[in-house]
N, C-alpha and C positions, 0 to 999 in steps of 0.2 A: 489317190494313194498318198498316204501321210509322206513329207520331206525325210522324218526318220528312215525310212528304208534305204533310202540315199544315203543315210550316213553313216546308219549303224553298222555297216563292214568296217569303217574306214578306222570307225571308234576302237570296235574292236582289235582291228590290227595295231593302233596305237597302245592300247592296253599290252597284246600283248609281246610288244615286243620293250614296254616297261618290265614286265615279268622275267624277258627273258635277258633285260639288262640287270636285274636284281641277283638272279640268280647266276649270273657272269661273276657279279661284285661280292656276293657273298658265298655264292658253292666253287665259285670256279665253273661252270659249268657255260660251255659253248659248242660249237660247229666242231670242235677236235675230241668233243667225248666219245666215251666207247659207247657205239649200238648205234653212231648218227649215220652212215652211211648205210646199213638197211633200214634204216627209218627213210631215210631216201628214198633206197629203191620203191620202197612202199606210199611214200609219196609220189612218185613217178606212175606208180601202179594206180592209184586210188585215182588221179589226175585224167588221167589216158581212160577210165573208167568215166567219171563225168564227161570229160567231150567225146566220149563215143557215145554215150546216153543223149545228151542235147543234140548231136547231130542229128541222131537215128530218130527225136523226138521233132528236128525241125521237117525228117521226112513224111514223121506220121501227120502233122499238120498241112501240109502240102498234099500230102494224100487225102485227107478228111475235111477240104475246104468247102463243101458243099455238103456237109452230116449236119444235124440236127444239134452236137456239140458245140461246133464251129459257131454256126448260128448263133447259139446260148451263147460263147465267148465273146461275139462279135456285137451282142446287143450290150455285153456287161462295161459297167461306168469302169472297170479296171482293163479294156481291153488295148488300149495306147500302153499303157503300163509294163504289160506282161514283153512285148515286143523289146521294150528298149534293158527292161530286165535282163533278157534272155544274152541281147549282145554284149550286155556285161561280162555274163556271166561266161560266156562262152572265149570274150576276149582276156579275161582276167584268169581262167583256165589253162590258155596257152601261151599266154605268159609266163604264170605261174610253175608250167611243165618246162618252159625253155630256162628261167631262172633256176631251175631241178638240177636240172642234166648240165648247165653251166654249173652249179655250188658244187654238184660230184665231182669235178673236174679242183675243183679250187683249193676245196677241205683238206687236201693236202702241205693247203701251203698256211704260213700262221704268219699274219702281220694285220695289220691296221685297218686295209683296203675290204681285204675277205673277213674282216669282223664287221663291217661295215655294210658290206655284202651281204654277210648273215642279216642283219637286222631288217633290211631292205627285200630279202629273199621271207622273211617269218611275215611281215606287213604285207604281201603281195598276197601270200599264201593265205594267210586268215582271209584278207578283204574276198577273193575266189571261194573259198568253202562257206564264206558267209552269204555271198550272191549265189550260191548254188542253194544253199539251204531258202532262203527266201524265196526264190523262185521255185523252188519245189512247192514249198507251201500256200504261194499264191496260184501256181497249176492246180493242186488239190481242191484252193479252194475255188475256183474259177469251174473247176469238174463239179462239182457234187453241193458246194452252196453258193453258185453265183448269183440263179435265180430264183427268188421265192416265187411258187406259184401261188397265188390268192386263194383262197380256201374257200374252198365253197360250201352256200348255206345251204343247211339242210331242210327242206319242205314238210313240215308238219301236219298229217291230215288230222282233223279233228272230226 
């Protein structure tokens, strides 16, 4: 697996919380606009949605260790990979949801700390929906194009 996977959340969340320092400095726009606290809850929601999906998906693995998938996954050059993935993603999820339910608690207050807060809370949250997205896409592909089977030639009678 490329080093970029590794980093591209991280990037990401740097970007965007450039963006979201841009638009502090030029819109006004922060943690105390209107609509941020159901954008929360809805964070909170989507969040609790991911780890109740990864959990339920570390069951179905545990259930399927001995299937002809497992197998497939177990022979594939990305199978170290998807493992250390998954703890990411699952660790930077409830993180993610505890930084949630902390900033709904804070949003009310306007200083320094809790803008600080915010930026720290937007960089957590990207890098998490970035490791979720990755790892979805290398499950996909680990399912359905891990292994190429060898094509077989075809016998010509003449």
């Amino acid at each position: 697996m490329k080093r970029s996977v590794y980093i591209k959340p991280y990037f990401f969340g740097v970007i965007v919380d450039i963006v979201l320092l841009l638009l502090k400095y030029y819109l006004n726009f922060d943690y105390t606009s209107n609509g941020m606290s159901s954008a929360l809850d809805s964070i909170v929601g989507f969040l609790s949605i991911i780890i109740g999906f990864y959990t339920a998906f570390y069951g179905i693995i545990i259930s399927e260790m001995k299937s002809s998938l497992m197998k497939k996954l177990m022979d594939s050059k990305d199978k170290d990979e998807l493992p250390k993935l998954l703890k990411r993603c699952i660790g930077y999820s409830f993180f993610s949801l505890i930084l949630t339910i902390i900033f709904q608690l804070l949003i009310y207050y306007k200083n320094r700390i809790v803008l600080l807060f915010y930026f720290l809370w937007a960089f957590i949250l990207v890098v998490c929906i970035t490791y979720a997205y990755i790892v979805a896409q290398l499950s996909i592909f680990l399912i359905f194009y891990g292994e190429k089977k060898p094509k077989k030639k075809k016998k010509f009678d003449n």
